[in-house]
ROKOL-755610 format. One line per 4 residues: for each residue x, y, z of C-alpha. Coordinates in pm, 1 decimal, padded with zeros to 6 digits. Each point is the difference from the previous one (the first is absolute). Layout:
// residues N
X Y Z  ...
This chain:
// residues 177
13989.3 09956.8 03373.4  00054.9 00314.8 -00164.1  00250.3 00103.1 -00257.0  00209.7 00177.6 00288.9
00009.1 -00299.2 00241.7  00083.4 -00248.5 -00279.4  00331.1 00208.1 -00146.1  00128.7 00008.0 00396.0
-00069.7 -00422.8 00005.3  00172.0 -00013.5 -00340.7  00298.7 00222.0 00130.6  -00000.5 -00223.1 00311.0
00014.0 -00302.0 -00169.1  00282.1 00088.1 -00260.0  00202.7 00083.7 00362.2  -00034.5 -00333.2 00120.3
-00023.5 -00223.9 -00388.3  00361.4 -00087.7 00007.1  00040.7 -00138.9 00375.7  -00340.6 -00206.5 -00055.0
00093.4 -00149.3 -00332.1  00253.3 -00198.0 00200.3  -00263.7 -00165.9 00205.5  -00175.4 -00279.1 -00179.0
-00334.0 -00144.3 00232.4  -00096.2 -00365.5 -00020.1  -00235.7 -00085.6 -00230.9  -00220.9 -00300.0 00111.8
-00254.1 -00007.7 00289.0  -00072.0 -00342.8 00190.0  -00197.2 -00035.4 00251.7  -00054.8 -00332.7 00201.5
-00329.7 -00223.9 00009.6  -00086.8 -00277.3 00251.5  -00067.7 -00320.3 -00226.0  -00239.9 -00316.7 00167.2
00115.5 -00351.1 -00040.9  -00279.9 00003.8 -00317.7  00262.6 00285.9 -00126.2  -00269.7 00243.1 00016.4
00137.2 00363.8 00090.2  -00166.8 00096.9 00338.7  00090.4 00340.3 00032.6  00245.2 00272.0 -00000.7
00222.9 -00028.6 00265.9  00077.4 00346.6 00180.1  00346.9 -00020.6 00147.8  00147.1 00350.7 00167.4
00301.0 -00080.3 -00127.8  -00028.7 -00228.4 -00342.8  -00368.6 00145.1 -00105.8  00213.5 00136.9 -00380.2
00266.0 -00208.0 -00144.4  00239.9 00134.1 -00303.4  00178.2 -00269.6 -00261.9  00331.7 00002.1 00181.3
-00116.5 -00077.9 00335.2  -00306.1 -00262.6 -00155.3  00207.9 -00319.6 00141.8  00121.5 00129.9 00297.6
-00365.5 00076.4 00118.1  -00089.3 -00380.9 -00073.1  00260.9 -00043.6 00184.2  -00082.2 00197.6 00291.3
-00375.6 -00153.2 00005.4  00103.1 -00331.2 00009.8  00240.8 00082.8 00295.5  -00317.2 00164.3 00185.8
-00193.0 -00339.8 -00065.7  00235.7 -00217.9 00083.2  00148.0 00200.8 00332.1  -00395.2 00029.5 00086.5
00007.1 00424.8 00002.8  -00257.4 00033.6 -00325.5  -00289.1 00156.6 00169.0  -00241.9 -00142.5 -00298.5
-00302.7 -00208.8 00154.1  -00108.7 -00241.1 -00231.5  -00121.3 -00338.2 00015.5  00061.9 -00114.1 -00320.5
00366.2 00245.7 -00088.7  00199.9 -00238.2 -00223.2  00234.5 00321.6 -00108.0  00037.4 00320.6 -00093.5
00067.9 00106.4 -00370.3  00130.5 00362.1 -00137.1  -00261.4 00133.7 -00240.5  00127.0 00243.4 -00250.1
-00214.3 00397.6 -00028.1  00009.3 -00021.8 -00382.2  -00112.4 00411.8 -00013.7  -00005.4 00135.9 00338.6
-00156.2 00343.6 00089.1  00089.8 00113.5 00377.5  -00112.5 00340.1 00186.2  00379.2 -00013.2 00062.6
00392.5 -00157.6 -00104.0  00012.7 -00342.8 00145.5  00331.4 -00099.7 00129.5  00126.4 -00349.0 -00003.6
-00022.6 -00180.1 00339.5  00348.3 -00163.9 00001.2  00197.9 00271.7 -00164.4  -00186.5 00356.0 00007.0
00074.3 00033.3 -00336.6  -00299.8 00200.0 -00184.7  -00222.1 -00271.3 -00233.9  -00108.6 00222.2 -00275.3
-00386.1 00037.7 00003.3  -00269.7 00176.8 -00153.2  -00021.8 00276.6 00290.7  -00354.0 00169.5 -00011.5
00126.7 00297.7 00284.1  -00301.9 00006.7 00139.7  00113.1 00152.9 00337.0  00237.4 00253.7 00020.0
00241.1 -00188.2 00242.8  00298.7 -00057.7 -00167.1  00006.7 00291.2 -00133.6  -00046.9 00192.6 00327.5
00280.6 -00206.9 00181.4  00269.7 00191.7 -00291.9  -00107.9 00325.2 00059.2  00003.3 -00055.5 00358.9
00389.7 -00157.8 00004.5  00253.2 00237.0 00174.9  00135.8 00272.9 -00204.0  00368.9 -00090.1 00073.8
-00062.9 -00395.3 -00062.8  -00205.3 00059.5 -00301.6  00238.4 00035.8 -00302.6  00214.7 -00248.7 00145.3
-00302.9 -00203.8 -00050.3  -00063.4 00052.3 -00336.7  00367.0 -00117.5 -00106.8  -00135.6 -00351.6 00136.9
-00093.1 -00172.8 -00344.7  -00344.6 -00142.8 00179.9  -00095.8 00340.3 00140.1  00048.3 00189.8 -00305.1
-00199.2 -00244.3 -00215.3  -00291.6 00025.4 00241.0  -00018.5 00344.1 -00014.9  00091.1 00047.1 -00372.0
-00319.8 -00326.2 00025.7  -00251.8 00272.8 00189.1  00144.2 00320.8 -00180.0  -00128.2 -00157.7 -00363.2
-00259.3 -00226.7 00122.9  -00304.7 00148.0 -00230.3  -00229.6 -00167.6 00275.9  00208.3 00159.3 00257.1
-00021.6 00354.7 -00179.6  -00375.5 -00034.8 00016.7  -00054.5 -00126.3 00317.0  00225.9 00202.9 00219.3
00130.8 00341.1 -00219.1  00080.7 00211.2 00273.4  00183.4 -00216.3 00227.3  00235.5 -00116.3 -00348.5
00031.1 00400.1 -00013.0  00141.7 -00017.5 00317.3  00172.1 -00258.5 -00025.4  00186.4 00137.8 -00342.8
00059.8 00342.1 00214.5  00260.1 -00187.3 00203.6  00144.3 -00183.4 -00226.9  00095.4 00299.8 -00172.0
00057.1 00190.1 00272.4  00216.6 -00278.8 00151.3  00186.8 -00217.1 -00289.1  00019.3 00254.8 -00273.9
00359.4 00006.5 -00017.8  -00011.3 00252.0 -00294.4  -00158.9 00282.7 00263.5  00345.7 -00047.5 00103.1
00256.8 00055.1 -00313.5
C-alpha cells in the first residue's frame, strides 16, 4: 500500500470510527466436537447452521444438539456418539469474520484477509443504501475492521482504495457544510 492509498483508508476510517465504536463483537469462539462413550473427541462436527458458536449463545447450542439427538434429526453417523461437547478456539485465525450461528453476531477473530471478498461485497453495495449502512454499528466496525487491517492493507491495497473513495465520496458529511 502506498503512502497515497493509506491516507484515503485513514480518512475513511475516521468517517466511520464513531458509528463502529458502538458495536462491540463477541469475543469467544466454540466450536462443537463429537465425544465416544470412552470420552474421546471424534471429530469436528460441521453443522450449516451451528459450525461457530459465540459465549452468549454457548448453552443454547447444547441445547439445540441435544434436541436434534433426542428428536432423531442429528445427521452425525456414529456408532459409538455418547455426545457432543463445545470446544473453545483459544487464538483463532480465519481467511474471514465468523459470525455466530444462533445470533449473527460477529465473534472477534484473528482475520488473515486472505481473499478479497468482504471487502469487494462494500464497494459493490448500492450507492443510495450505502451510508445508511455505515450508520449500522456492525457495518461500520467491519469496514473501519478492513480499512485498518495492516494484513488487509497488504493483501488487497487497491480494492481498500476503492473502497475509501466511496466512503468519502458517500458519508463525508463535511463535503457538505
Amino acid at each position: 500500500m502506498n503512502e497515497e492509498q493509506k491516507e484515503l483508508c485513514e480518512a475513511a476510517a475516521a468517517i466511520v470510527k464513531e458509528s463502529a465504536s458502538l458495536y462491540s463483537p463477541k469475543g469467544r469462539l466454540y466450536f462443537p466436537v463429537a465425544i465416544d462413550r470412552q470420552g474421546n473427541e471424534i471429530q469436528e462436527i460441521e453443522s450449516d447452521e451451528q459450525d461457530t458458536v459465540c459465549e452468549d449463545c454457548y448453552a443454547e447450542t447444547v441445547r439445540w444438539f441435544r434436541a436434534q439427538r433426542k428428536a432423531g434429526t442429528f445427521n452425525y453417523q456414529c456408532s459409538d456418539l455418547a455426545g457432543i461437547q463445545l470446544n473453545e478456539h483459544t487464538s483463532p485465525e480465519t481467511d474471514d469474520f465468523k459470525y455466530c450461528g444462533f445470533c449473527q453476531e460477529i465473534i472477534y477473530t484473528g482475520v488473515l484477509h486472505t481473499f478479497s471478498q468482504e471487502i469487494d461485497h462494500w464497494i459493490e453495495v448500492d450507492v443510495d443504501d450505502f451510508p445508511r449502512q455505515m450508520n449500522f454499528p456492525k457495518d461500520a466496525w467491519l469496514v473501519h475492521e478492513l480499512l485498518t487491517s495492516a494484513d488487509a492493507q497488504q493483501r488487497h491495497p487497491d480494492e481498500l482504495e476503492i473502497l475509501a473513495h466511496k466512503i468519502l465520496l458517500l458519508c463525508d458529511t463535511s463535503l457538505f457544510n
